[in-house]
N, C-alpha and C positions, 0 to 999 in steps of 0.2 A: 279317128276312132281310138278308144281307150277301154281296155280291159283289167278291174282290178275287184280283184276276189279275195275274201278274206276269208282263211279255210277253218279258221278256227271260230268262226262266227256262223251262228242258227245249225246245231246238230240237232239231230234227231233225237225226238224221245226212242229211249232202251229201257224196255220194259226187263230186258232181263238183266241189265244194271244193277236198275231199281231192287229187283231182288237180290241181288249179289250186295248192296249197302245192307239192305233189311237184314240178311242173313249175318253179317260180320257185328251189326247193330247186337241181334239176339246172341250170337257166340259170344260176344264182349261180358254181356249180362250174365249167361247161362255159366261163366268161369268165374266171374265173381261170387253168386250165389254158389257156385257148387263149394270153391273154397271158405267162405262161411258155415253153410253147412256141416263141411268133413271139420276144417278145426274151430268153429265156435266164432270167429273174428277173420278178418282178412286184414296181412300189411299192405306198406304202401305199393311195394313192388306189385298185388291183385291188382290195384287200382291203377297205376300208371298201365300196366298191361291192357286192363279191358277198357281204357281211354281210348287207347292206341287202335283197338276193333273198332271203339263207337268214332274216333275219326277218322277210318277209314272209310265206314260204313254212311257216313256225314256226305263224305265227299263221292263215292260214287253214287250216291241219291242223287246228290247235284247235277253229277255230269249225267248221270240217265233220265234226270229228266228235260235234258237242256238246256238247262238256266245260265253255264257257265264250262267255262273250258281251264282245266288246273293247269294245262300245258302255256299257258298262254304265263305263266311265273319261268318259265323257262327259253320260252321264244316267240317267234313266230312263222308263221305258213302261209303262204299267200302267192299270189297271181297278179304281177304287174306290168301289163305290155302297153305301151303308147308312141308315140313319136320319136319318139326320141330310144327307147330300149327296151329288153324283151329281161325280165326279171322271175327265174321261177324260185320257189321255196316250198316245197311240197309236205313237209311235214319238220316238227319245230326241230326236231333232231337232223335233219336230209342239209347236203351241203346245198347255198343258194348257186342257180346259176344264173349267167348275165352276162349278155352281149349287146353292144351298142349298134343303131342300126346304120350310124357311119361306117363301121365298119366291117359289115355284112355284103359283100359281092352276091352269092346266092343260097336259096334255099329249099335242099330237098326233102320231102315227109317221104320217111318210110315208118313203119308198123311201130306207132309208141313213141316215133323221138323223131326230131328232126336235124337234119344234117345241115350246119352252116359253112360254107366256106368264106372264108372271110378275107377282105383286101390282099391280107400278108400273105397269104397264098395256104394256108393254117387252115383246118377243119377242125369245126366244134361241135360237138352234140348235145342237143339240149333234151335229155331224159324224160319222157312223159308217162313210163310205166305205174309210177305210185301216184298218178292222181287219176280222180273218176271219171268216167263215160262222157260223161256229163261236158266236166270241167276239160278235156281233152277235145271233144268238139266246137268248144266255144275260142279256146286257145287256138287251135288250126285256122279258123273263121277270120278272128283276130290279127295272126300272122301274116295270112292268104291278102287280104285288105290290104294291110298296111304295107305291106309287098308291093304288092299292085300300085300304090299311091308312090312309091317311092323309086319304081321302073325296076325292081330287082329280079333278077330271074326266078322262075318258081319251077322247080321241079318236081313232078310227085312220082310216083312207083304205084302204080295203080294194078292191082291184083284181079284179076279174072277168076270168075265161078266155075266149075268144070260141072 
């Protein structure tokens, strides 16, 4: 079993995004025309400025409508668990973590992160509070499996309703 998720891939349309380009789009405009207006002509410095709104306002069109992710010029985010290692990267800025399943003795799920203790006698925590609902159930699933396939101990910390 292999789980790999690419976080920066298919986001959601953001309608209020979209507004947020539209708005910076119109601000851009609404400073050039007003500096014409008051003195007659605008320099270049009007023009590099209200460039600078209509490319800002360019770019989050783009990312509200989901066509594309700017983050991805800076790194990447993703979700890589298979056979062989457990690889999280949860946002392009978040340090990656990564542990090999050689060297995984056991594994316990508590609330958001999982506890590895590993060969050397060493514990590691693998952080699952910055990614979604979603993506933390599929990773637990994924874990849980390939656990099970590879005879490691599985502990979990299972919480009672009162």
């Amino acid at each position: 079993m292999e789980l790999k998720i690419d976080l920066l891939k298919g986001k959601k349309k953001a309608p209020f995004r979209i507004g947020i380009g539209i708005a910076f789009i119109l601000l851009g405009i609404a400073i050039l025309i007003s500096k014409i207006v008051a003195n007659g002509t605008s320099n270049l410095f009007d023009w590099i400025y209200s460039s600078l709104f209509a490319f800002l306002g360019i770019s989050h069109i783009i990312e509200g409508l989901g066509a594309y992710s700017f983050d991805r010029f800076f790194g990447k985010a993703y979700v890589l668990i298979n056979s062989e290692s457990i690889t999280l990267k949860a946002s392009v800025w978040s340090k990656k973590q990564f542990v090999n399943w050689s060297d995984v003795k056991s594994v316990d799920y508590k609330l958001n992160k999982f506890e590895i203790e590993k060969t050397d006698g060493t514990t590691m925590i693998l952080d699952l509070s910055e990614f979604e609902y979603r993506i933390v159930i599929k990773v637990k699933q994924t874990i849980n499996h390939i656990a099970k396939e590879k005879n490691i101990q599985m502990n979990s910390q299972k919480t009672a309703c009162r």
